[in-house]
C-alpha positions as CSV (number, residue, x, y, z in Angstrom):
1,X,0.0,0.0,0.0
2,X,1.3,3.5,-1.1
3,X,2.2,6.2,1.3
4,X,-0.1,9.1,1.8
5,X,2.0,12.0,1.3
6,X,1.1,15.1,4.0
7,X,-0.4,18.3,2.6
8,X,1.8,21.0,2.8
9,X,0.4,24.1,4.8
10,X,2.2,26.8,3.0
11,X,3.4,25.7,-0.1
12,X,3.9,29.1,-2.6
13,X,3.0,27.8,-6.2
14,X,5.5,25.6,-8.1
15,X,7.9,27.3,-10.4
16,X,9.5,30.6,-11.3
17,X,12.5,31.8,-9.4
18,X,13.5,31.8,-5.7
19,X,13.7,35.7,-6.6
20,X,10.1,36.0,-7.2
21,X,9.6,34.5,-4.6
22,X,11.7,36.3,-2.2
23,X,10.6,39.7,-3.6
24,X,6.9,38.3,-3.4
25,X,7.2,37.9,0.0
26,X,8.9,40.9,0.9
27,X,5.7,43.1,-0.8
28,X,3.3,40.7,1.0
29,X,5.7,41.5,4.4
30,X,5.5,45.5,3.8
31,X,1.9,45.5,3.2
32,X,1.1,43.6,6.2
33,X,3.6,45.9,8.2
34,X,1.9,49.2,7.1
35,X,-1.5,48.0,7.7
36,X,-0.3,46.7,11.4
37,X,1.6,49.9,11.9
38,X,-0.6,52.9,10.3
39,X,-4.6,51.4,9.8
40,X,-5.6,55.3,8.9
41,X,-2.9,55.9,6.1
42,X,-3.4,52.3,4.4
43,X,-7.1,52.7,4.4
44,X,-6.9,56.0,2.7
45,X,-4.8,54.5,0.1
46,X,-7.3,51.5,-0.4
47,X,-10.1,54.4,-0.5
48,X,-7.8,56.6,-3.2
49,X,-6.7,52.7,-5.0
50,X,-10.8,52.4,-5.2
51,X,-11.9,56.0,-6.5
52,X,-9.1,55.6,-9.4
53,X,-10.7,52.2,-10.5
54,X,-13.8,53.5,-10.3
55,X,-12.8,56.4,-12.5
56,X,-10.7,54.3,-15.1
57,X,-14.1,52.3,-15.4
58,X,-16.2,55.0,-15.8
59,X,-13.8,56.1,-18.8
60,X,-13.7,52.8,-20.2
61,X,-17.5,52.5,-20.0
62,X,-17.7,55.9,-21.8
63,X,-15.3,55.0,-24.1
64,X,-16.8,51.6,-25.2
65,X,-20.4,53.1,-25.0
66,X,-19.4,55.8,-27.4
67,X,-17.8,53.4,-30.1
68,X,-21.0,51.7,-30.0
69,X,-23.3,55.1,-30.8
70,X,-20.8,55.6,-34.0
């Protein structure tokens, strides 16, 4: 009878480079220390992240909608 193997908890995807990886992790490490460290700040830059999508859509809706009147 075969072995059952044990999940791994917090395997990062196969592949790419230990760089990516590294770098991936140091983003993910940042964002977690500027939440932990200044809440107000990183909610205003979700909130300013937000309104800028929201505006890039509303020009792309435009956009596409006035293609379609031509």
């Amino acid at each position: 009878m075969p072995r059952k193997s044990t999940p791994q908890v917090m395997s990062m995807k196969s592949g790419g480079s230990i760089a990516k990886k590294i770098l991936l992790g140091l983003v993910v490490l940042a964002v977690i220390v500027m939440v932990i460290k200044f809440p107000h700040d990183s909610a205003e830059i979700v909130g300013d992240a937000r309104d800028n999508g929201e505006t890039v859509v509303d020009g792309l809706v435009a956009f596409f909608r006035a293609l379609g009147e031509n």
